[in-house]
Z-matrix of the N, CA and C atoms (Angstrom, degrees):
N
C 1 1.453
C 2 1.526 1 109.51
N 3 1.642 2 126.18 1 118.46
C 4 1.601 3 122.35 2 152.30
C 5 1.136 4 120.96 3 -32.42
N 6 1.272 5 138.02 4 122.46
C 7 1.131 6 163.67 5 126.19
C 8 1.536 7 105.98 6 -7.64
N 9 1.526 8 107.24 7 -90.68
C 10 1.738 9 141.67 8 166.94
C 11 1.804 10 97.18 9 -49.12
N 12 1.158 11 88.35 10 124.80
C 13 2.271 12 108.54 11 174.56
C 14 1.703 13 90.19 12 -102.64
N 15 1.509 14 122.20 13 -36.07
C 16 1.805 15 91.31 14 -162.46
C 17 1.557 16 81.87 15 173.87
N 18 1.567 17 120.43 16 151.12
C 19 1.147 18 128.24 17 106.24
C 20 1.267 19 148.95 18 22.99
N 21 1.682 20 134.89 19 23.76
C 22 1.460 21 136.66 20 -135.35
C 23 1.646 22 99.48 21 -80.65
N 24 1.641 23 111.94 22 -34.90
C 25 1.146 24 95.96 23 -172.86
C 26 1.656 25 110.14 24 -174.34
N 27 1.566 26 118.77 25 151.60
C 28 1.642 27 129.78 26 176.43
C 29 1.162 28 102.03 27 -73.06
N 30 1.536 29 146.24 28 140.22
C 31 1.582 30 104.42 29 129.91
C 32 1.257 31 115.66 30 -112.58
N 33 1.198 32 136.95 31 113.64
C 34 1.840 33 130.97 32 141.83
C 35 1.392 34 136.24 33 -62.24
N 36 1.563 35 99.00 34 125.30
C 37 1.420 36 111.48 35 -167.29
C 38 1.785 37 83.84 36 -77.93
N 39 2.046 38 112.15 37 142.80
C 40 1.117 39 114.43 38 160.18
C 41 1.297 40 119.34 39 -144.81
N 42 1.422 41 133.82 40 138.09
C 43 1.670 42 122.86 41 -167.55
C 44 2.061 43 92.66 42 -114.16
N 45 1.533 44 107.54 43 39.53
C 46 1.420 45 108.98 44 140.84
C 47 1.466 46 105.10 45 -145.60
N 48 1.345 47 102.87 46 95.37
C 49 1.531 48 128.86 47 179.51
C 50 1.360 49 115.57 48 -59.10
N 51 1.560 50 113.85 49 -45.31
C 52 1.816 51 91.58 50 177.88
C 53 1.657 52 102.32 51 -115.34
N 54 1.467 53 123.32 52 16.27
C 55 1.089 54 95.44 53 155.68
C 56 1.494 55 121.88 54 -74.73
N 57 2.192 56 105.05 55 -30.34
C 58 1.254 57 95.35 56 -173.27
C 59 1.418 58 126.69 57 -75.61
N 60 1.376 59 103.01 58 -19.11
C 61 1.840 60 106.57 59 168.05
C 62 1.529 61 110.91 60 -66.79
N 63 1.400 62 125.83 61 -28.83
C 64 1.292 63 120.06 62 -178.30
C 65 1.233 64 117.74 63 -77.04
N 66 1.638 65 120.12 64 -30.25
C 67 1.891 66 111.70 65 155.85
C 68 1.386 67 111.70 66 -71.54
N 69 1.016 68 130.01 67 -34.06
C 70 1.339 69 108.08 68 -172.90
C 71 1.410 70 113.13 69 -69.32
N 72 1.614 71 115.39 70 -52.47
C 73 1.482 72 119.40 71 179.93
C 74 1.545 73 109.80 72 -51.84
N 75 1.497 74 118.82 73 -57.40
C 76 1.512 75 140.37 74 -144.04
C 77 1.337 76 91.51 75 -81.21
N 78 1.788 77 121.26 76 -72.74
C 79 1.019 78 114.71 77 -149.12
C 80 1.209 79 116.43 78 -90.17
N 81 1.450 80 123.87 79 -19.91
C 82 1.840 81 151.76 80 -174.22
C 83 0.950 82 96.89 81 -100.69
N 84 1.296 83 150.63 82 -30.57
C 85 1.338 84 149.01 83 158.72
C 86 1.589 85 96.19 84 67.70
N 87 1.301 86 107.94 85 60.57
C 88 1.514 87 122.63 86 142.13
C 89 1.570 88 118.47 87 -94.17
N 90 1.477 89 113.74 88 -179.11
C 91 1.250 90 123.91 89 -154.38
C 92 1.758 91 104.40 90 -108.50
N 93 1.483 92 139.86 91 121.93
C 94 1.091 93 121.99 92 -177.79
C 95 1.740 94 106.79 93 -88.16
N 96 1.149 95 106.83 94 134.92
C 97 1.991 96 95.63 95 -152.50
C 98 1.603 97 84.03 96 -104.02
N 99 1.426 98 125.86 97 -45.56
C 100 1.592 99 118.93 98 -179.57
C 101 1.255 100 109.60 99 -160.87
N 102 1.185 101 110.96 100 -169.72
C 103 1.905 102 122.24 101 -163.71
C 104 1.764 103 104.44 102 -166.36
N 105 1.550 104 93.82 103 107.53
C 106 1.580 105 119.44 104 -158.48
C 107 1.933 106 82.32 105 -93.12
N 108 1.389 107 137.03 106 117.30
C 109 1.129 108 139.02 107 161.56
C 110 1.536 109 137.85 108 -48.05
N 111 0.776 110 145.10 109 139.45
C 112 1.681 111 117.44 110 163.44
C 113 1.601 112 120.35 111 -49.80
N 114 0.837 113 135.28 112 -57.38
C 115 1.291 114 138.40 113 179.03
C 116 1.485 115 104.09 114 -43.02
N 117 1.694 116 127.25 115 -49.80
C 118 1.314 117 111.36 116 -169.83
C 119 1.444 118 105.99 117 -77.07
N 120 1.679 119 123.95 118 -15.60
C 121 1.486 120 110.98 119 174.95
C 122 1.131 121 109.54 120 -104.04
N 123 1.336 122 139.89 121 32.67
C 124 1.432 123 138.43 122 127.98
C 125 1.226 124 117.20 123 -63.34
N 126 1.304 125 101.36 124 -41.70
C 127 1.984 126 112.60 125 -159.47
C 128 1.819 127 70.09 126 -78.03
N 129 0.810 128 137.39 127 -76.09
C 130 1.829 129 122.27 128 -164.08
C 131 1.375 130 123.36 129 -34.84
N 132 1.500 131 96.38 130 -43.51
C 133 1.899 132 97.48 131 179.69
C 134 1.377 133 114.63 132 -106.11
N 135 1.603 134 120.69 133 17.12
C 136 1.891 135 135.26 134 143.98
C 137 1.653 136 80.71 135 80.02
N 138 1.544 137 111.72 136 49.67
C 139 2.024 138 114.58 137 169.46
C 140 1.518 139 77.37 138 -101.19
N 141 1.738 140 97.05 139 145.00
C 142 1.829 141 95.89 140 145.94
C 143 1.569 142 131.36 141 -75.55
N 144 1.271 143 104.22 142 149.72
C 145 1.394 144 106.94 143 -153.55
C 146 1.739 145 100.81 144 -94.55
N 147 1.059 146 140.70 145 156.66
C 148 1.579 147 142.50 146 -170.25
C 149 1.397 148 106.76 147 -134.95
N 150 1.168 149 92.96 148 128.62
C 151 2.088 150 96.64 149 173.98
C 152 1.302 151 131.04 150 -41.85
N 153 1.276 152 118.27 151 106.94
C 154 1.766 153 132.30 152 178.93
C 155 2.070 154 91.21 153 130.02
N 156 1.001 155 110.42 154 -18.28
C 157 1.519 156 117.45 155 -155.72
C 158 1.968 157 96.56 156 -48.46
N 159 1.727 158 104.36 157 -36.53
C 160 1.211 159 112.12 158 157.27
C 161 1.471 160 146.94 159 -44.18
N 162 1.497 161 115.04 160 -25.37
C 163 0.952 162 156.82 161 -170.92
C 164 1.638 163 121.40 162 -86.54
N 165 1.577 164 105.89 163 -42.73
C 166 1.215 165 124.67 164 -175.32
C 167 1.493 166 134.69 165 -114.94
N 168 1.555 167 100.26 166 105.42
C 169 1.546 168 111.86 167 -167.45
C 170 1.619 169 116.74 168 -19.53
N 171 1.191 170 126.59 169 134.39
C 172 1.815 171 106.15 170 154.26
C 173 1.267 172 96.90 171 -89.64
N 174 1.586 173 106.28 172 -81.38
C 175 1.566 174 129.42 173 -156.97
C 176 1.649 175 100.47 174 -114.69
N 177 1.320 176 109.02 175 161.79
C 178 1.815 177 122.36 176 -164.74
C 179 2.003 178 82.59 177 -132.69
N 180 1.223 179 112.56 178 162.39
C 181 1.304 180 126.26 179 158.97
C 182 1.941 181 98.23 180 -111.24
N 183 1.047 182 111.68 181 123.80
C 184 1.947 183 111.76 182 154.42
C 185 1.073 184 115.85 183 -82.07
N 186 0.940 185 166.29 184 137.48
C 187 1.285 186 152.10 185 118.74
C 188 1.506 187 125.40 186 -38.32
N 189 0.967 188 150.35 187 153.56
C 190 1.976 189 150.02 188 -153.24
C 191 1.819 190 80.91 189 -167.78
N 192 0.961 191 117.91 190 -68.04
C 193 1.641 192 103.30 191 -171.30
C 194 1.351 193 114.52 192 -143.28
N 195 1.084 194 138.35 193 -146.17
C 196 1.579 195 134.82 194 163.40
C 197 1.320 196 103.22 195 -82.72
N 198 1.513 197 101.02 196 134.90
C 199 2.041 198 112.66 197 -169.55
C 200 1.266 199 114.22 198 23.08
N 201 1.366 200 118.20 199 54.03
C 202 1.653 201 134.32 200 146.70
C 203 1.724 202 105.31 201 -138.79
N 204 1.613 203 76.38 202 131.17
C 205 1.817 204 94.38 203 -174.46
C 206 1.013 205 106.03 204 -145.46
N 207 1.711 206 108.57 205 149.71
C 208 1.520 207 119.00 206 154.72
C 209 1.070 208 100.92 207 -103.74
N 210 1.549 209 111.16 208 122.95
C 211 1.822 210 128.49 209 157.25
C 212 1.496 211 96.80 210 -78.81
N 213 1.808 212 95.76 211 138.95
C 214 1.320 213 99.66 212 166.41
C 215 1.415 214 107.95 213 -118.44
N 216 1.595 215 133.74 214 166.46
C 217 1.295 216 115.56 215 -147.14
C 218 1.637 217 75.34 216 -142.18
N 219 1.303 218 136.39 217 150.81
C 220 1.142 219 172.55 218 -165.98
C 221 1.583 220 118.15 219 -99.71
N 222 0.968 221 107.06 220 35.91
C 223 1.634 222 126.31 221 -160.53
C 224 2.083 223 110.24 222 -88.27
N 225 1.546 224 84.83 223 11.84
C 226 1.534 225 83.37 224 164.31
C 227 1.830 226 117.46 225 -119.06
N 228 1.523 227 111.86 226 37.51
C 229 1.410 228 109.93 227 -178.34
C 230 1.255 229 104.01 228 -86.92
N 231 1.438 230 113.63 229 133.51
C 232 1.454 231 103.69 230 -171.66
C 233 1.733 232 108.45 231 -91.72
N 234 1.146 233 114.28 232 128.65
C 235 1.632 234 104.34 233 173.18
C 236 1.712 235 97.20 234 109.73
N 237 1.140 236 116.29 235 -24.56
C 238 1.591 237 130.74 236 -169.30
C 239 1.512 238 114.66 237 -61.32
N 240 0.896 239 146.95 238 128.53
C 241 2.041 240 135.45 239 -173.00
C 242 1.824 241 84.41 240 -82.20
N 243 0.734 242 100.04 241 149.22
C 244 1.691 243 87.56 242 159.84
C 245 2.171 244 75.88 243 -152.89
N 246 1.493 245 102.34 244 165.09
C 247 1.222 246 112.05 245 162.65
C 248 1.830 247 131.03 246 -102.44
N 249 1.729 248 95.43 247 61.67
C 250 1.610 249 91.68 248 -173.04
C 251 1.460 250 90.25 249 -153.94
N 252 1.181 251 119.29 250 172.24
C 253 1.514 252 112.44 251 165.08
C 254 1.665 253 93.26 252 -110.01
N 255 1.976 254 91.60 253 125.79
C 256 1.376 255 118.09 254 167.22
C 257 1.615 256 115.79 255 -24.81
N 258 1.692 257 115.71 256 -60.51
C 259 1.381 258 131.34 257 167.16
C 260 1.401 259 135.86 258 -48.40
N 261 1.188 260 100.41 259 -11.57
C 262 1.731 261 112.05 260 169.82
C 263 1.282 262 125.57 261 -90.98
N 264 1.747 263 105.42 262 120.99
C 265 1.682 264 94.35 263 175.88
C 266 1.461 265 119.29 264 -70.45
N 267 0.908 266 137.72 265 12.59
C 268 1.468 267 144.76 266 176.67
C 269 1.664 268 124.10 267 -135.02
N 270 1.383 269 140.81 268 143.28
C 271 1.104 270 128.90 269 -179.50
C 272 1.861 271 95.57 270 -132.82
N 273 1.113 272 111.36 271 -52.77
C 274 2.027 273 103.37 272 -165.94
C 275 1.671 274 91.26 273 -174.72
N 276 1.063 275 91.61 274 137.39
C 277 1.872 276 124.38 275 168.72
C 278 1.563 277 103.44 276 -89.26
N 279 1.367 278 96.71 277 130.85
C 280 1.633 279 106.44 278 -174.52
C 281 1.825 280 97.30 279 -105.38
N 282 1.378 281 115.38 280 140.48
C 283 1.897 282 124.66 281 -179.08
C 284 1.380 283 90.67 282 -115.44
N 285 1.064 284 105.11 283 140.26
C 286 2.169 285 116.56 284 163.59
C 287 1.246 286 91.95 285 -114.70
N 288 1.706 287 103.62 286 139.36
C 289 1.063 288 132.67 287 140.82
C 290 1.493 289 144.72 288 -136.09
N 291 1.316 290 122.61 289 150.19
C 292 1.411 291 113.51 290 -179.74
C 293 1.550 292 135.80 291 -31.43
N 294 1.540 293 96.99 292 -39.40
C 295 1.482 294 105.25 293 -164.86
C 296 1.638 295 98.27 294 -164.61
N 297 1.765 296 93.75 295 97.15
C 298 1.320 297 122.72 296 168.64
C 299 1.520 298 132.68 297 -25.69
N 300 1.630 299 104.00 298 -53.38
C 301 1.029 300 138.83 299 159.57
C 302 1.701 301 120.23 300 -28.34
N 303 1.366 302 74.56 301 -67.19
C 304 2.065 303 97.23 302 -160.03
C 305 1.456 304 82.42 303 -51.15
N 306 1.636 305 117.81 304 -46.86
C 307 1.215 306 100.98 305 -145.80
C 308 1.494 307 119.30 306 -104.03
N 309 1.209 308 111.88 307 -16.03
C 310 1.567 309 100.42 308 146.78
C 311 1.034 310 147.23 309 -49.44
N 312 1.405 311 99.44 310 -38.83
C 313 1.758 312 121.97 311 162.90
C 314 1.509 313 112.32 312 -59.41
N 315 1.068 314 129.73 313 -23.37
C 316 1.579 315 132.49 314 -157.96
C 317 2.028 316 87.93 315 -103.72
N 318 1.597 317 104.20 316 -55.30
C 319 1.569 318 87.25 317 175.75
C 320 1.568 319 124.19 318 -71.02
N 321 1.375 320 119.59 319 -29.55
C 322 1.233 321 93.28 320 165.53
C 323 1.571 322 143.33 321 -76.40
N 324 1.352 323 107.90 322 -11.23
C 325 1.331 324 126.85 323 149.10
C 326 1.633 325 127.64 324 -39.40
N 327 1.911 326 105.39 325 -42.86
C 328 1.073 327 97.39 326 169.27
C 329 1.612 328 126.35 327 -89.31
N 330 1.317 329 93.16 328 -0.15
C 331 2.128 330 106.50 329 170.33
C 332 1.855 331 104.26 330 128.07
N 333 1.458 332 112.49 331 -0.02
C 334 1.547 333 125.84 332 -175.96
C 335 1.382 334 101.95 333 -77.11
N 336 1.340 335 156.15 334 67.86
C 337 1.606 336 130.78 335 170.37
C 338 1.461 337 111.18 336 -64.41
N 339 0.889 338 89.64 337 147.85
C 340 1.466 339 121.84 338 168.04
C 341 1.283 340 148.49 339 -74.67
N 342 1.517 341 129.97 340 95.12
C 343 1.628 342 117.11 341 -139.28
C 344 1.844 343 105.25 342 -110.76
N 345 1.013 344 117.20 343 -162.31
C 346 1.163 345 116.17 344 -174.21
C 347 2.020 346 100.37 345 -115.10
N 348 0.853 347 116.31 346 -60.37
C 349 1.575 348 108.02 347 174.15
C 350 1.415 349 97.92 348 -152.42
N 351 1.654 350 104.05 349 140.70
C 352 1.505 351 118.38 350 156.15
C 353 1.555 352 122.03 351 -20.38
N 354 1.586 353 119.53 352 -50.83
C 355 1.832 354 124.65 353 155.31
C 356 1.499 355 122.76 354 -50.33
N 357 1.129 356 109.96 355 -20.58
C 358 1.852 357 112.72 356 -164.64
C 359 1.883 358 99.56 357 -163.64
N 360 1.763 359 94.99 358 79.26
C 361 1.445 360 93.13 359 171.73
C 362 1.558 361 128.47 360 -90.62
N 363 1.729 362 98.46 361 58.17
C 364 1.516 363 84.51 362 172.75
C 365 1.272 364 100.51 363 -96.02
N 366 1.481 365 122.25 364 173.25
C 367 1.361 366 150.56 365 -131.86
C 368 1.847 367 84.70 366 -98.81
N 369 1.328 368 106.83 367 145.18
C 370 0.932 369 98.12 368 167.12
C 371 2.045 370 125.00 369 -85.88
N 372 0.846 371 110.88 370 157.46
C 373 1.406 372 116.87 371 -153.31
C 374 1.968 373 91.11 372 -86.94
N 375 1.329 374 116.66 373 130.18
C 376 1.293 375 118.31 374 179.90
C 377 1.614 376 105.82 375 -96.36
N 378 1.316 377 117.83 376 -73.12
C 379 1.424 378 121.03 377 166.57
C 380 1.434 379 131.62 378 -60.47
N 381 1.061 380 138.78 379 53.44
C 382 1.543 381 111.01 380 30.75
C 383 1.254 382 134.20 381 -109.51
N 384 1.619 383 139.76 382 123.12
C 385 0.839 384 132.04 383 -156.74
C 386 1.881 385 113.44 384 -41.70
N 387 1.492 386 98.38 385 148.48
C 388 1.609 387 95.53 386 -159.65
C 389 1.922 388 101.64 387 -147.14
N 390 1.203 389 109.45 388 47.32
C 391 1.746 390 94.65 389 -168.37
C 392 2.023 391 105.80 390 -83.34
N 393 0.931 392 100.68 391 136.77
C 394 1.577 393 105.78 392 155.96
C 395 0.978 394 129.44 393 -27.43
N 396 1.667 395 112.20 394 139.38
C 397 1.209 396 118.24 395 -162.68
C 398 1.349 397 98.49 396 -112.54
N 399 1.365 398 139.04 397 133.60
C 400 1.238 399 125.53 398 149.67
C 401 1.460 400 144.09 399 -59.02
N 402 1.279 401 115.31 400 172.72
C 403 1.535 402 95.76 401 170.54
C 404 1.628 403 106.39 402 -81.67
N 405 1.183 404 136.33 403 -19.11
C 406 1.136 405 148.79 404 -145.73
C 407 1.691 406 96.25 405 -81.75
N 408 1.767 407 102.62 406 -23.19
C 409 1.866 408 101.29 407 -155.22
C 410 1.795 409 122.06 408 108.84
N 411 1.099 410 104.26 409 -27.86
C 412 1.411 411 113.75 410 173.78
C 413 1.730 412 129.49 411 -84.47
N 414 1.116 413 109.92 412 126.04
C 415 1.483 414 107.89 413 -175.16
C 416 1.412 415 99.75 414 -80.70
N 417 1.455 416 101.55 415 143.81
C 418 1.464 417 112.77 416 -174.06
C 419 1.708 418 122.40 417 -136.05
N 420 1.110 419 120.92 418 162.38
C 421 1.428 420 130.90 419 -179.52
C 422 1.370 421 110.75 420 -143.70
N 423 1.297 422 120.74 421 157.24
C 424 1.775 423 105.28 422 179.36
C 425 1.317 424 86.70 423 -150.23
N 426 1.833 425 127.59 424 146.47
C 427 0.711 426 131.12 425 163.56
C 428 1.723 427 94.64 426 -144.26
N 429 1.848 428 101.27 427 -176.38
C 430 1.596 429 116.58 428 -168.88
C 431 1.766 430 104.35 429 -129.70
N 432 1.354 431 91.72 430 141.08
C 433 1.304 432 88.98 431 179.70
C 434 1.406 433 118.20 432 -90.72
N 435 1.299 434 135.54 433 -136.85
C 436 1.452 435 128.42 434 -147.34
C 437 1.664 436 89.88 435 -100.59
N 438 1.390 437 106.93 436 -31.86
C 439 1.591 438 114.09 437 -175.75
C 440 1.482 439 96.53 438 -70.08
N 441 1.315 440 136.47 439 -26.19
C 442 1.588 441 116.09 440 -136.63
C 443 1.569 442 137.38 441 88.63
N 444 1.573 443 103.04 442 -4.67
C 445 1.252 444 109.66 443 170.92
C 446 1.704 445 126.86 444 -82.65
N 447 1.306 446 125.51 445 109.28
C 448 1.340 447 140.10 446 -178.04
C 449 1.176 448 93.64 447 -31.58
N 450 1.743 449 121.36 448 139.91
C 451 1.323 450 146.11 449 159.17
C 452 1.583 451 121.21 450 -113.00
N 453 1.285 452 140.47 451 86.61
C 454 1.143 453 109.10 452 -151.89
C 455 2.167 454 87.45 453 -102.17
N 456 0.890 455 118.19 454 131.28
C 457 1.370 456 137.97 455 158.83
C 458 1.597 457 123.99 456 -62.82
N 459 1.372 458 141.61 457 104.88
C 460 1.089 459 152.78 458 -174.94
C 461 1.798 460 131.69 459 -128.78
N 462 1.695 461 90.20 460 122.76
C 463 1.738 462 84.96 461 -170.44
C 464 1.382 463 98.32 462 -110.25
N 465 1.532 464 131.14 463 125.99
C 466 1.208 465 118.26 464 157.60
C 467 1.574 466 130.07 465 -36.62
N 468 1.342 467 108.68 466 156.36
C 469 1.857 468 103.54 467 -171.14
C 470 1.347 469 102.31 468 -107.97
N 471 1.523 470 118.24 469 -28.14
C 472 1.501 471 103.32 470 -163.62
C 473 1.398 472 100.80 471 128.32
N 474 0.993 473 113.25 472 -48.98
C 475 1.503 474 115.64 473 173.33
C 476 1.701 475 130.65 474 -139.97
N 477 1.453 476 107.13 475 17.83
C 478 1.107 477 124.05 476 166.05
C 479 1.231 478 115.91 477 -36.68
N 480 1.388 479 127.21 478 166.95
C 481 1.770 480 118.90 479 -164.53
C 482 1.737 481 108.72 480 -110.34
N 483 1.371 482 96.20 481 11.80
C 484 1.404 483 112.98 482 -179.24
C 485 1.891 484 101.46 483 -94.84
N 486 1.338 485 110.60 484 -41.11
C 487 1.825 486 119.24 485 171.96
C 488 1.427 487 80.00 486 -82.43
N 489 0.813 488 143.70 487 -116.64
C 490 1.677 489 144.39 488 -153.38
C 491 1.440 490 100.74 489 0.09
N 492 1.456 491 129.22 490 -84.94
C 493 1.476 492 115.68 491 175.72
C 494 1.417 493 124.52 492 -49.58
N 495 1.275 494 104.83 493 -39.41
C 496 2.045 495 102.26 494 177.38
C 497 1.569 496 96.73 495 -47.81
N 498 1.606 497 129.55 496 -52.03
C 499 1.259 498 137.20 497 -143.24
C 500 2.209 499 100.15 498 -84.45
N 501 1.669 500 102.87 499 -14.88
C 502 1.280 501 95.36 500 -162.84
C 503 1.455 502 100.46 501 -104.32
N 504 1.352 503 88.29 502 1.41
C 505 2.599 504 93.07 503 -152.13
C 506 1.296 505 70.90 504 -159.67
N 507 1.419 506 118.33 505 90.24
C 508 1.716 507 137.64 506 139.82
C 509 1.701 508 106.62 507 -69.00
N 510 1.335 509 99.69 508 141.59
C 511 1.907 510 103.47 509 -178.24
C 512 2.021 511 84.65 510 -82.98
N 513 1.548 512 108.70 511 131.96
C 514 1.027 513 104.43 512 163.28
C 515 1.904 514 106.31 513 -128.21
N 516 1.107 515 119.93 514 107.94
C 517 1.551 516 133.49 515 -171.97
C 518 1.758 517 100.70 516 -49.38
């Protein structure tokens, strides 16, 4: 049995924030599904948070099809830690799967552990299983492949805000 269901998502780090939401939405005529703040992804990766931090986009979800997205990442805050270099068109490919679990257990078996975020790579804890939660709703795991490139691993919850929009804004052709 696969482990991996699909593809959930790109992300590109970009420090032109609404031009790049404005091709994707405007000109690609994808769907903007939500807008994760700075402040709520501090409070995720335990940064202190600073006044306006509420105010100011990090990351956007696109939508491209049902549970395929480009995340866009907010990589022009100046003063901001973020964990990517600003200058890279690429940062980590996100995999969905059914059952988080199975599959952490199955990669670290093959020598892959499993961490909790790029900011704080300890391992994720099996007994009892313990993966990260996003702010988004999604339990998560992140690991690197042989290059070093971030993997972040994602199981829907049930009510994550990624099913919440699939469930509110169906693609109808």
């Amino acid at each position: 049995m696969r482990d991996v269901k699909s593809l959930f998502h790109i992300n590109f780090p970009t420090s032109n924030w609404d031009t790049m939401v404005d091709f994707y939405v405007n000109v690609c005529g994808f769907d903007q599904a939500f807008v994760i703040s700075a402040a709520d992804m501090k409070n995720m990766f335990g940064q202190p948070v600073e006044e306006g931090d509420d105010k100011i986009p990090q990351l956007t979800y696109i939508r491209v099809s049902p549970n395929s997205y480009i995340e866009l990442w907010n990589a022009g805050l100046e003063g901001r830690k973020i964990y990517c270099d600003p200058a890279s068109s690429f940062h980590h490919f996100s995999l969905l799967t059914d059952d988080l679990e199975r599959t952490c257990r199955n990669m670290a078996a093959k020598g892959y552990p499993l961490f909790h975020n790029p900011l704080n790579p300890t391992p994720v804890c099996m007994e009892p299983f313990s993966p990260h939660k996003g702010e988004d709703g999604c339990l998560i795991a992140w690991m690197q492949d042989p290059d070093g490139h971030f993997i972040e691993v994602m199981q829907l919850s049930g009510n994550s805000m990624q099913e919440k929009f699939e469930r509110e804004n169906p693609i109808v052709d």
